[in-house]
C-alpha positions as CSV (number, residue, x, y, z in Angstrom):
1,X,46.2,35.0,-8.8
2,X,45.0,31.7,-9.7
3,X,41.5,31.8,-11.4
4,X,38.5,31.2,-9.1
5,X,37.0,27.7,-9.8
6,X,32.9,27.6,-11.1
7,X,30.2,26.1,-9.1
8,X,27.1,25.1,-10.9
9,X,24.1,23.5,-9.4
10,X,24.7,20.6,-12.1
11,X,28.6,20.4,-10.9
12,X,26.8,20.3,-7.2
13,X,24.4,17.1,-8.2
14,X,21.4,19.0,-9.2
15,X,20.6,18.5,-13.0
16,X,17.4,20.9,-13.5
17,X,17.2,19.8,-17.3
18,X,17.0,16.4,-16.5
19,X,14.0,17.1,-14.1
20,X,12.1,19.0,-16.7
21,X,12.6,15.9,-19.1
22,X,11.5,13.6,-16.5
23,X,8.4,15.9,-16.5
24,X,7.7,15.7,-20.0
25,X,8.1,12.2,-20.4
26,X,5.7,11.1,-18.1
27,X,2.9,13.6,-18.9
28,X,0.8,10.8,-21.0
29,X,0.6,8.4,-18.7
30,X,-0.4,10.5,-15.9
31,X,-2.7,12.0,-18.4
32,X,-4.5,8.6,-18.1
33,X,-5.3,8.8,-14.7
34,X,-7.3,12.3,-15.1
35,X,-11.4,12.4,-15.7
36,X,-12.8,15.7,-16.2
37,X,-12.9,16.7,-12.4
38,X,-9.4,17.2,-13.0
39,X,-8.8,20.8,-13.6
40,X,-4.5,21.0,-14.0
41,X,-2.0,19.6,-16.2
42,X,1.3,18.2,-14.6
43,X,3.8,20.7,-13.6
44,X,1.8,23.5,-12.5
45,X,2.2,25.0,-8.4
46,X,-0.7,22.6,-7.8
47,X,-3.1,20.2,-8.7
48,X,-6.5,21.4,-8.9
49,X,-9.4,18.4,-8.0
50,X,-13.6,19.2,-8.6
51,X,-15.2,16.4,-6.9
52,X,-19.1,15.6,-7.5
53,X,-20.3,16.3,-4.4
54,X,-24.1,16.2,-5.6
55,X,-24.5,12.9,-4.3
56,X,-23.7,13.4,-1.0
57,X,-25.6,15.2,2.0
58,X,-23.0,15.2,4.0
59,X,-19.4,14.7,2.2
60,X,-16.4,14.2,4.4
61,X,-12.8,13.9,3.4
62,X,-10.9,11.2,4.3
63,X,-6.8,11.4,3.4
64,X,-3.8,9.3,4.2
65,X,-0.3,9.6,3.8
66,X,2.3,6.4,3.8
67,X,5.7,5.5,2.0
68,X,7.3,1.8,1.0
69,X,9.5,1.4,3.3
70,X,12.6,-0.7,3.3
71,X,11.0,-2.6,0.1
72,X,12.7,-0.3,-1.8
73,X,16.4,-1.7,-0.8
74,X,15.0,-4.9,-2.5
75,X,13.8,-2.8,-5.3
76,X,17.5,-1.4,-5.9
77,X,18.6,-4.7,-5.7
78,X,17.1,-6.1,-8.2
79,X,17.1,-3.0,-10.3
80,X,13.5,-3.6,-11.1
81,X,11.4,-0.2,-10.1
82,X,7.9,-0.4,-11.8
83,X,6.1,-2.2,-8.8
84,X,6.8,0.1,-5.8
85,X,5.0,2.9,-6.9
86,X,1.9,0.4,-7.0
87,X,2.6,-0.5,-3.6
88,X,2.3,3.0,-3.0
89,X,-1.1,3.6,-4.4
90,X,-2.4,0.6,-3.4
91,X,-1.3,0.6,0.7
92,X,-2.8,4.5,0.2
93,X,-6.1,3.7,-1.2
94,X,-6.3,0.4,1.2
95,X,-5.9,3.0,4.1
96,X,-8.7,5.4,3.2
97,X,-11.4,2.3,1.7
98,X,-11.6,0.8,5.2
99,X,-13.0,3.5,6.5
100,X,-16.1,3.7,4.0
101,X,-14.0,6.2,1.7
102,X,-13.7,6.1,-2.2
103,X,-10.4,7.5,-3.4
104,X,-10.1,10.8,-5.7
105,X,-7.1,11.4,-6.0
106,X,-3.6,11.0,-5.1
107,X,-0.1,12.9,-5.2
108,X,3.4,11.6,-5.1
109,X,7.3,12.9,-3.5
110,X,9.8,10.9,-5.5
111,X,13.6,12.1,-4.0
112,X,16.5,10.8,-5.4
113,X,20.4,11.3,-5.0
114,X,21.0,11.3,-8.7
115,X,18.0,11.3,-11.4
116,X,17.9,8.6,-13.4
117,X,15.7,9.5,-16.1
118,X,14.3,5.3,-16.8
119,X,14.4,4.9,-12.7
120,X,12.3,8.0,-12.5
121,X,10.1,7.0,-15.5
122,X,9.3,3.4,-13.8
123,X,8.7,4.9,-10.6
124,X,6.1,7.2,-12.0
125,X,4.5,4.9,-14.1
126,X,3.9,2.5,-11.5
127,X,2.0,5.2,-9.4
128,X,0.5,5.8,-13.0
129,X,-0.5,2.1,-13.2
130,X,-2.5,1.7,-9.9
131,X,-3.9,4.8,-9.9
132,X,-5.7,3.5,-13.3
133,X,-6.4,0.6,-11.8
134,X,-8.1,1.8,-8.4
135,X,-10.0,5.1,-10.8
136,X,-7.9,7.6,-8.7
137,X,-6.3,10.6,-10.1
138,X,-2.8,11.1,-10.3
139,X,-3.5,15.0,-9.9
140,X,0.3,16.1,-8.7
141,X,4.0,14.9,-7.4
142,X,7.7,16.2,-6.5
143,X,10.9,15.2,-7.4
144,X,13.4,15.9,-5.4
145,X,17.0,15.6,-6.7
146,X,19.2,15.5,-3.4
147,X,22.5,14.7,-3.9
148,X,24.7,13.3,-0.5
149,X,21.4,12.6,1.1
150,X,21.0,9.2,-0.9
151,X,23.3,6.8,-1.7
152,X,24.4,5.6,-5.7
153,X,20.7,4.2,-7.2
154,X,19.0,5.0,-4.4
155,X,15.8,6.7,-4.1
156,X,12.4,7.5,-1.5
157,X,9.1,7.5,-1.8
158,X,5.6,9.2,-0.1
159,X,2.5,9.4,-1.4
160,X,-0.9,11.2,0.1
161,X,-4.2,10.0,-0.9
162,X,-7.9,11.5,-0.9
163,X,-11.1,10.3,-0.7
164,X,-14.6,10.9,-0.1
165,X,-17.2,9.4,2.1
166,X,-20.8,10.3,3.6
167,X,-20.9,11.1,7.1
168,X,-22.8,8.4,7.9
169,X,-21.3,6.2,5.4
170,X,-18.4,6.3,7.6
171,X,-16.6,3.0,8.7
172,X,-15.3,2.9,11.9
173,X,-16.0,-0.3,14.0
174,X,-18.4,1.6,16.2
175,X,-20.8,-1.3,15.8
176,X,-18.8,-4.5,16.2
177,X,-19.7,-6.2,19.2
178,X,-19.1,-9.6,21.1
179,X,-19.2,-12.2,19.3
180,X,-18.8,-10.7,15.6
181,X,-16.5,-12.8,13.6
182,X,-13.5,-11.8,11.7
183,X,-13.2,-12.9,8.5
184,X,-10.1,-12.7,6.3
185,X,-8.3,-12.3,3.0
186,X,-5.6,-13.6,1.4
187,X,-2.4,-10.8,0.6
188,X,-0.4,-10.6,-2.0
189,X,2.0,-11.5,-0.5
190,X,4.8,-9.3,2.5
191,X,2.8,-6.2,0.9
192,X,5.0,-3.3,1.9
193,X,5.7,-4.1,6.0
194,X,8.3,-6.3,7.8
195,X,10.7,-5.7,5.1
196,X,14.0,-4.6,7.3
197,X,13.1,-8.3,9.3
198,X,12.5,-10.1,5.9
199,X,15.6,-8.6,4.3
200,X,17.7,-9.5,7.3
201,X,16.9,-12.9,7.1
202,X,16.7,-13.8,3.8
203,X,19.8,-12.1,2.4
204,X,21.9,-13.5,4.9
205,X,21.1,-16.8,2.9
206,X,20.6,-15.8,-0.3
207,X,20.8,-13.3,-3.3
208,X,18.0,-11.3,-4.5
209,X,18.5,-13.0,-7.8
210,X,18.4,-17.3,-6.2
211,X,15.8,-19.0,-7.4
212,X,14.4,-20.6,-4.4
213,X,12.6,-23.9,-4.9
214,X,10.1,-24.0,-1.6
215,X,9.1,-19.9,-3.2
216,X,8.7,-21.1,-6.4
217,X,10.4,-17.8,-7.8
218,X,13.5,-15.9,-7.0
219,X,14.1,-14.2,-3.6
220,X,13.6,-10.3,-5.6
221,X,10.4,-12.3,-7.2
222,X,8.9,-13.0,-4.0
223,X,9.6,-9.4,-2.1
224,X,8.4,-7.0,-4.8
225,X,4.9,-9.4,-5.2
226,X,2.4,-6.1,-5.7
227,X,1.0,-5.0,-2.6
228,X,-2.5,-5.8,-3.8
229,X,-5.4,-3.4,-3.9
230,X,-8.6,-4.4,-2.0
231,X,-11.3,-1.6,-3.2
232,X,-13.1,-3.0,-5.1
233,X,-13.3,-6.7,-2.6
234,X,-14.4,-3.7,0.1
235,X,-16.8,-1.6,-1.9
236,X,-19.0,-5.1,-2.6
237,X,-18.8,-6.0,1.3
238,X,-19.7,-2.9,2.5
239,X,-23.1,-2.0,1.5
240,X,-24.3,-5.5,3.2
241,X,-25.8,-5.8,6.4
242,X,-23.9,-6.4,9.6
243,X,-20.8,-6.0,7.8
244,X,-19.2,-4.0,11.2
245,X,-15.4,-3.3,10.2
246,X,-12.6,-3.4,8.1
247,X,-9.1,-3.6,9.1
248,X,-6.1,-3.2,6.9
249,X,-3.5,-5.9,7.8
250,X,0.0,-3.9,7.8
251,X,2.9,-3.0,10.4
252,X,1.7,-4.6,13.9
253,X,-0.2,-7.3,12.0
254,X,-3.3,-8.8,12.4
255,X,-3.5,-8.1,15.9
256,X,-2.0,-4.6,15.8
257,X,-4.1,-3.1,13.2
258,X,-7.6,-4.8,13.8
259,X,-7.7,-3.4,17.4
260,X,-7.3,-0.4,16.5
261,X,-11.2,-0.2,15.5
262,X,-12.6,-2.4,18.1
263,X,-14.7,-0.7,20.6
264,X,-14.0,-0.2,24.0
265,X,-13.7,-3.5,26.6
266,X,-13.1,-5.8,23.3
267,X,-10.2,-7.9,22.4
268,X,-9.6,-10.2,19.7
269,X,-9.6,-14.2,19.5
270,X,-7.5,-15.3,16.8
271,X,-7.5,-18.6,15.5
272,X,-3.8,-18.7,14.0
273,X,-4.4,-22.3,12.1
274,X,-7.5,-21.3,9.9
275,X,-5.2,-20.6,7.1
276,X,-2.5,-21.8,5.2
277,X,0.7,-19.6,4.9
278,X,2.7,-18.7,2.4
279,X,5.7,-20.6,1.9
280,X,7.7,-17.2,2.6
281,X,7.0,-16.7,6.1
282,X,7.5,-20.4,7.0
283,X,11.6,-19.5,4.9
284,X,12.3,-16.4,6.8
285,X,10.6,-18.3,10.4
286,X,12.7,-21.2,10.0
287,X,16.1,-19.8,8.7
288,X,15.8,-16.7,11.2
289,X,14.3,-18.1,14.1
290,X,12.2,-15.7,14.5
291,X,9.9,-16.0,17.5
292,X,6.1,-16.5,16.9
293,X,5.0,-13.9,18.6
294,X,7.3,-11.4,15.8
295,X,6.1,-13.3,13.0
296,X,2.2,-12.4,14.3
297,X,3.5,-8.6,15.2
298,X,5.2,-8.2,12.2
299,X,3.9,-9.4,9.4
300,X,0.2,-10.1,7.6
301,X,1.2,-14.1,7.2
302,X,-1.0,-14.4,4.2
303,X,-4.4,-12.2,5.1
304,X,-4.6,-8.8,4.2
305,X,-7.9,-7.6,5.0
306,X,-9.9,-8.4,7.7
307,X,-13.6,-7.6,8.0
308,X,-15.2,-7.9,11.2
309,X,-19.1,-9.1,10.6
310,X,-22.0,-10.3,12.5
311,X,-22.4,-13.8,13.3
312,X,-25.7,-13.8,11.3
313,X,-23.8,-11.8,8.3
314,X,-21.2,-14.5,7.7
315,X,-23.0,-16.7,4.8
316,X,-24.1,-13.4,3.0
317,X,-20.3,-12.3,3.1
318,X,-18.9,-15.7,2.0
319,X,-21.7,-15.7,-0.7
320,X,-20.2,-12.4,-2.1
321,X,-17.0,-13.5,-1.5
322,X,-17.4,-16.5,-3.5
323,X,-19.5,-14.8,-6.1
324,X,-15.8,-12.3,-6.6
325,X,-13.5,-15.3,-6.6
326,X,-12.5,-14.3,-3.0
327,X,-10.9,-17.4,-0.7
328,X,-12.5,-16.2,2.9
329,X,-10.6,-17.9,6.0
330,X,-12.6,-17.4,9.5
331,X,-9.9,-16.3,11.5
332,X,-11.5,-15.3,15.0
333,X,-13.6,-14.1,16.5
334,X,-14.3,-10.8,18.9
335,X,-14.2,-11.8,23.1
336,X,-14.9,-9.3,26.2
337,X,-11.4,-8.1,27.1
């Protein structure tokens, strides 16, 4: 009878060791992100978070929960994965500070077909990085090793993030009205939407690696640009009078996302000429075709952040704005719908 062959979770795709080293070599950089509220090391069942709620009378959580998106493709391309776990962070903590909050802390899923242990290390490190950056805690994660799921190199990523606001700290548009004005603020660049549109269109012309004279960078260059953090731009601009709303510029663009904290009977006036954009939206436009109306539902065409202010509130925000370096484009206004 011929002998039975072995099956091993290794020989199946699964390399448990190479998790647990993957572990251990990130522990000091995660270890950066933690202040004494955090109560666990790395590794454990879960992360344990004691926020200082002294300051607060009436503290209310506010969490979010996003991935990269098809970013990542370009990522694999260009074999270059220390920046998507910043866009990570940052689209997180950009979700939560419009609404008043201050991030805590935050907690990575990183699933893979086959562990690269530097891939892996990057990944982490990036999270890591912007976590630092925006004083959020890197307090948990999972990696997943799930082979026949992903393809050769390639990898996923989710992240959930925390934060903490007073009740009636809260941010929520309730008091824009007629006539407010939105003012806006220049992105990093795609940040992490309209990728699978972007993608299509530019690497049907070119490589990830071209150099592209109008971009002033190569194609990779230009699609993993940081998707840029605006905490600490928010956290100035919201303790100031008839400052009314932010709105995070992402999938659905500047229409799609700003509406979604307007009050009832109020629609938006955009003014779709007050700002210069990027060189990389008039490429993928003009070698795509791609309608107007797409380009405006699709991507943030240079402003990321949009707060919506009162008419007599606009020099005090421009002031601040200026006094932070801050280019400030008046992009609309707010109309009766």
């Amino acid at each position: 009878m011929a002998d039975k062959k072995t099956f091993t979770y290794k020989d199946s795709g699964v390399d448990i060791k190479a998790g647990e080293e993957l572990v251990n070599s990130i522990k000091g950089v995660v270890k950066e992100t933690h202040s004494d509220a955090v109560l666990s090391n790395i590794g454990g069942f879960g992360g344990f978070f004691r926020p200082d709620l002294g300051a607060f009378n009436k503290p209310v959580f506010v969490s979010s929960v996003d991935g990269v998106g098809t970013k990542l493709i370009v990522a694999f391309k260009a074999g270059k994965y220390d920046t998507v776990g910043q866009d990570l962070v940052n689209h997180c903590v950009n979700d939560i500070a419009v609404c008043g909050a201050t991030p805590l802390f935050f907690l990575d899923y990183f699933s893979t077909g086959k562990l690269e242990q530097h891939v892996g290390f990057d990944v982490i490190k990036g999270f890591a990085t912007a976590c630092k950056e925006n004083g959020v805690a890197l307090i948990g994660g999972e990696t997943a090793e799930m082979p026949d799921i992903y393809g050769e190199g390639e990898f996923d990523l989710a992240g959930t993030i925390v934060g903490i606001v007073d009740e009636d700290k809260v941010i929520n548009g309730s008091g824009i009205m007629e006539g407010d004005v939105l003012l806006g603020f220049k992105s990093s660049g795609l940040h992490t939407n309209g990728y699978s549109l972007a993608r299509n269109v530019l690497f049907s012309e070119y490589d990830v690696n071209d150099h592209v004279d109008e971009l002033g960078s190569t194609v990779g260059e230009e699609l993993l640009k940081v998707h840029r953090s605006y905490l600490s731009l928010i956290s100035e601009l919201k303790v100031l009078d008839g400052v009314n709303g932010f709105s995070h510029i992402t999938g659905g663009g500047m229409v799609g996302n700003t509406k979604r904290i307007l009050p009832e009977g109020l629609a938006l006036d955009i003014n779709w000429d007050a700002w210069e954009r990027p060189a990389v939206y008039k490429l993928i436009q003009e070698i795509g075709n791609v309608p107007e109306e797409d380009m405006q539902a699709t991507f943030n065409l240079g402003i990321g952040l949009v707060t919506v202010v009162s008419p007599d509130a606009v020099d005090a925000v421009k002031a601040k704005a200026e006094e932070l370096g801050e280019e400030v484009f008046e992009v609309g206004t707010t109309i009766k719908n």
